[in-house]
N, C-alpha and C positions, 0 to 999 in steps of 0.2 A: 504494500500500500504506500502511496505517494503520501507522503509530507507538504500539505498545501501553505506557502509562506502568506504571509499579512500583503497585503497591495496587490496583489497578482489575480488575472480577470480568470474565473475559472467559468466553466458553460454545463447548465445543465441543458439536457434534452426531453421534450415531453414529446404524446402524441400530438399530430396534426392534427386531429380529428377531434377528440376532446379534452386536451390539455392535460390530460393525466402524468405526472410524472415519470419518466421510462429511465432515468439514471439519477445518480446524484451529482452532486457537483464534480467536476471533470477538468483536468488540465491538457491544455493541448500538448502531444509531446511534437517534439523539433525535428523527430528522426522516426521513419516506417523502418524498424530493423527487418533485413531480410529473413525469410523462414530458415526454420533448421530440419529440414527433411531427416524424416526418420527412417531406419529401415529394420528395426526390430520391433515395430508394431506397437510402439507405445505411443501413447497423445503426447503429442507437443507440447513445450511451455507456450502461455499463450502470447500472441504476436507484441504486445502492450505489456507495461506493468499497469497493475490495478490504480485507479483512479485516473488514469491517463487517456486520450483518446487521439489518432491521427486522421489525418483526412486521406482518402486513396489519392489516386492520381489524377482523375478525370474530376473528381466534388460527388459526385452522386452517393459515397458511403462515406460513414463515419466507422474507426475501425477501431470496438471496445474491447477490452480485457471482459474474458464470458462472467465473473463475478459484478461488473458493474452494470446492471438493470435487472433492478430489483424489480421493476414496476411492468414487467414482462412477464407473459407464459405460454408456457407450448401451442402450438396453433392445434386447434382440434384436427384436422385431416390427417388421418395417422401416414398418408402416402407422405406427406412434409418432413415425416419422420424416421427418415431412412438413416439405416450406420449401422457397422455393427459392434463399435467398442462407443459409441458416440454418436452424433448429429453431423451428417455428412455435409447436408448442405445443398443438395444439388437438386431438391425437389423443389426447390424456389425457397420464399419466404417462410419460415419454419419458427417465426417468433410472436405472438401476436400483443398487443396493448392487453394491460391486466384489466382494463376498465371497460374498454368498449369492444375490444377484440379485432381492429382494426389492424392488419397484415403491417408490421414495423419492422425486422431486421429480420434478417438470417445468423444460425450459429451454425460452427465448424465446431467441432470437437472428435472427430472420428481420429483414427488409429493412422489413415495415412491422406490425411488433411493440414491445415492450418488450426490453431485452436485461439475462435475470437468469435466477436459476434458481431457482423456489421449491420450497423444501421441505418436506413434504405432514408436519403438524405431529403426524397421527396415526403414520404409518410414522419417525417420529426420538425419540428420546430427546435431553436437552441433561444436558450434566457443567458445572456452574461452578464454576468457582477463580479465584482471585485471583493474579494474576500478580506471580511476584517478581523 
């Protein structure tokens, strides 16, 4: 978990759709470390440290550590939920709002994935404040 200091603008993210909260406060990190590909079939550490969030490359995803959105849960369609040591990823959006149920990120966490949970940049709004 990040150490968030006094002055520094941190962002939280809610849904689009009803404002519900989908993470906590979130610092943006400076650097998308590259993955570390596994080949002993263990999940990966995940692409973020906790509290931290990067932007992809094109803007479309926010790219969280899978501990930071609390305010998420699995999407009912259990086809979203493919993997077999984890959440693959690859059936589309596989995260939905805890409040309204409105399709908001994807997780990775399979066995020979990435392990993070992006959030789908059109479905979130972000709040920034500066932390006191």
């Amino acid at each position: 978990m990040v150490m968030i200091p006094h002055n520094v603008p941190v962002t939280l993210y809610l849904c689009a759709t009803c404002e519900h909260p989908l993470t906590g406060d979130l610092l943006e990190s400076a650097a998308f470390p590259a993955g570390d590909h596994l080949s002993d079939h263990r999940i990966a550490d995940p692409r973020v440290a906790q509290g931290t969030y990067a932007i992809n490359y094109n803007a479309t995803l926010f790219i969280l550590h899978p501990d930071d959105v609390p305010g998420t849960a699995l999407h009912p369609d259990r086809k979203r939920r493919a993997g077999c040591c984890g959440l693959d990823g690859q059936g589309g959006p596989n995260l939905v709002c805890a409040s309204c149920s409105a399709e908001v990120a994807t997780k990775e966490s399979d066995c020979w994935t990435d392990n993070l949970v992006a959030l789908i940049a059109a479905a979130v709004v972000s709040r920034t404040q500066f932390q006191s």
